[in-house]
N, C-alpha and C positions, 0 to 999 in steps of 0.2 A: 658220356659223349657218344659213344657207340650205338648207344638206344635212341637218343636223339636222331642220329642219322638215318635209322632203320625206320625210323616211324617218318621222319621226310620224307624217305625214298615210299613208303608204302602208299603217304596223302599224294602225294605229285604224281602216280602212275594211277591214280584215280581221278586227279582232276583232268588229265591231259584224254581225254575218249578218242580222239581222229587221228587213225592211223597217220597220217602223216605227221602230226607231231609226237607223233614216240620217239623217244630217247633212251638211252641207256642209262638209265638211272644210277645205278653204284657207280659210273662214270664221272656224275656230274658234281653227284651231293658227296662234298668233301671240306673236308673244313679249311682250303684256303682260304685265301683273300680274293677279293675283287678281280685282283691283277692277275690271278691265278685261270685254273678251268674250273671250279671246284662253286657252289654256289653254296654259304656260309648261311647261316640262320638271319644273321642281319640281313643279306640279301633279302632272305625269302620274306621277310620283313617288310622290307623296300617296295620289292615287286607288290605283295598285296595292298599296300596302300596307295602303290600310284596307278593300281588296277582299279580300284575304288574310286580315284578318284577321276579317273577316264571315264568309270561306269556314270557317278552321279552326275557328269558335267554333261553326258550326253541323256542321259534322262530327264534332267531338265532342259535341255534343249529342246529335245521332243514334242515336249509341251507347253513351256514357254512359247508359245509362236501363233500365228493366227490359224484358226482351225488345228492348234492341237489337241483341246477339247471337241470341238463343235464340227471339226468335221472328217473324227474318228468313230469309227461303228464300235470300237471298245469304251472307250473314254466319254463319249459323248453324254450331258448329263440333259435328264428331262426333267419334269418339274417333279416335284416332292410326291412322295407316295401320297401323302392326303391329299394331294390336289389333284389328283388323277383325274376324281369324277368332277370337278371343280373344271378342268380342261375338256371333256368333253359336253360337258354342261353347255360353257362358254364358248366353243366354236359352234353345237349348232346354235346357239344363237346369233352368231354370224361374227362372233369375236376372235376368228383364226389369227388373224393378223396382229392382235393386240398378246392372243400367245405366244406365236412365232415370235414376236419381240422380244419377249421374257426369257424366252427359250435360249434364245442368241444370245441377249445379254448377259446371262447366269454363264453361259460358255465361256466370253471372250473375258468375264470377270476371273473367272478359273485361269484360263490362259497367261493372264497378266501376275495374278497373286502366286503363282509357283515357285516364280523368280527366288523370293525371297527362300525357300527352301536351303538353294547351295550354301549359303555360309553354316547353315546348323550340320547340313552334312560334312562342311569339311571340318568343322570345328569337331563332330565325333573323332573325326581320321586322325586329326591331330593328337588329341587323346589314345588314342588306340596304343596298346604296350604289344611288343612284342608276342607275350604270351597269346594275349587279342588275336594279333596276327594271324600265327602260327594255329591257333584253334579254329580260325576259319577255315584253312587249307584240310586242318584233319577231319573239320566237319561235314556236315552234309552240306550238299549241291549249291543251298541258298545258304550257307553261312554265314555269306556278310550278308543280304538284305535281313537274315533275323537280329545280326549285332545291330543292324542302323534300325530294325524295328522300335527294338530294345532300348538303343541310348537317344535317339531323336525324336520319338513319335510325341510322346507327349512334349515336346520343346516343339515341335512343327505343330502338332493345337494349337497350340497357346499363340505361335509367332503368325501361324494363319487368320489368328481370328480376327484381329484388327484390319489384317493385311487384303484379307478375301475380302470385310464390311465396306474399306475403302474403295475398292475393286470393282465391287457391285453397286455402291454408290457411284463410281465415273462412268461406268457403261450405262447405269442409270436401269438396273437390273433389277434393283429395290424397288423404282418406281414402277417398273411396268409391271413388277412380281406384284405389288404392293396393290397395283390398279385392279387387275383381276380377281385380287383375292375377296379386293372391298370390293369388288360391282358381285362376286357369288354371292359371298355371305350376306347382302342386303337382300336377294331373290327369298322370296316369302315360300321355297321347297327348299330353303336351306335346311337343315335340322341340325347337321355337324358343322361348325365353323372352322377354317382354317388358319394356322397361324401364319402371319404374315413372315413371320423370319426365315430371312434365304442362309443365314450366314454360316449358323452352325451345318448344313446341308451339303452348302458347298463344301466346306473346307473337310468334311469326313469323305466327301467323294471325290479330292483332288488328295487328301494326304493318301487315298488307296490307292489314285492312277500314278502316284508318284513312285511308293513303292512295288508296283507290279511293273511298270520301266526298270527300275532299278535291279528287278530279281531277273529280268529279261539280259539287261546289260552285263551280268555277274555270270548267265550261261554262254553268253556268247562270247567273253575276256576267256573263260575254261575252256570250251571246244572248241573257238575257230582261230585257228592261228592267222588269220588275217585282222583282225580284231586286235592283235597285242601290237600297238604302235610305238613303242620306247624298245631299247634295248636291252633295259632291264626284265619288263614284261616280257620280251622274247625267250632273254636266258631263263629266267624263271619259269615260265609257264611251256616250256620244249619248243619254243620258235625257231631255236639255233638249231 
């Protein structure tokens, strides 16, 4: 029990960095109850999951939205490495307009298919054991975006991929990606053909802008005490 507490108190004066939220640590971490001043391992339990779960609902918020792709200088997606020369091919031929459509489209397809991300994140959270928990706390800085690396990533493939293709089918992303690619590769200096498919594309550069929110939203719940909105998250992470 005693090591237990010792190794609390050493992750929690490391995750707390701004002087203002320092605490007295051998103060806090004690093994009462709730009702007590003492914050218990199930606490610290508590706290990281409902930190988690404030981080990924505001990561996909982020994004989820018009212009969270398309009109971010981070996030913003252009067309596929092989259609580079493929794009500039087709504007000077005076087809700017017909990629700028592409371009938006593949964005706002992004924008929309993110959505479906929250349930697989919360359903890690759910899953998460104590031990889970607490191994985030003792770990390094992005502890939890590596556990959600780890238990979601290939479940957010898989759940992206229908979810992007429909995506890009309503924005009609496909088609305009689709138009361009058949009027290049028809051009007689074509020599490399491009593949038409948006989908796998998308969805590997929206499950990264996902997790790069996510690992953003995990340092800002650790240093800014203005960030821990529950009162759990306060006791837990030195707000009090």
């Amino acid at each position: 029990m005693k090591k237990s507490i010792l190794a609390l108190a050493a992750c929690f004066s490391l995750m707390v960095s701004s002087s203002v939220a320092q605490i007295k640590l051998p103060n806090i971490l004690t093994q009462k109850s709730s009702s007590g001043t003492g914050i218990t391992e199930n606490e610290a339990g508590q706290g990281i999951k409902e930190a988690l779960l404030q981080g990924v609902g505001n990561a996909v918020l982020n994004l989820n939205k018009t212009d969270g792709f398309f009109g971010s200088d981070i996030y913003k997606m252009l067309l596929p490495p092989d259609a580079v020369k493929a794009e500039k091919t087709l504007r000077n031929l005076g087809m700017g307009a017909q990629v700028d459509k592409a371009i938006l489209s593949i964005n706002r397809g992004a924008e929309e298919a993110v959505a479906f991300a929250k349930p697989i994140f919360i359903d890690a959270i759910k899953e998460m054991t104590l031990k889970d928990a607490l191994g985030i706390i003792k770990g390094p800085k992005d502890g939890a975006t590596n556990y959600f690396k780890e238990k979601t990533k290939q479940k957010l493939v898989l759940a992206f991929t229908p979810s992007v293709k429909s995506s890009l089918e309503k924005v009609n992303a496909t088609k305009y990606y689709g138009d361009i690619v058949t009027t290049y590769n028809k051009l007689p200096t074509t020599f490399k053909k491009i593949d038409p498919d948006l989908t796998s594309y998308v969805v590997g550069k929206a499950v990264d802008a996902l997790f790069d929110q996510v690992a953003k939203e995990e340092a800002n719940i650790r240093s800014n005490p203005l960030a821990r909105t529950s009162d759990i998250l306060k006791k837990v992470f030195g707000g009090k």
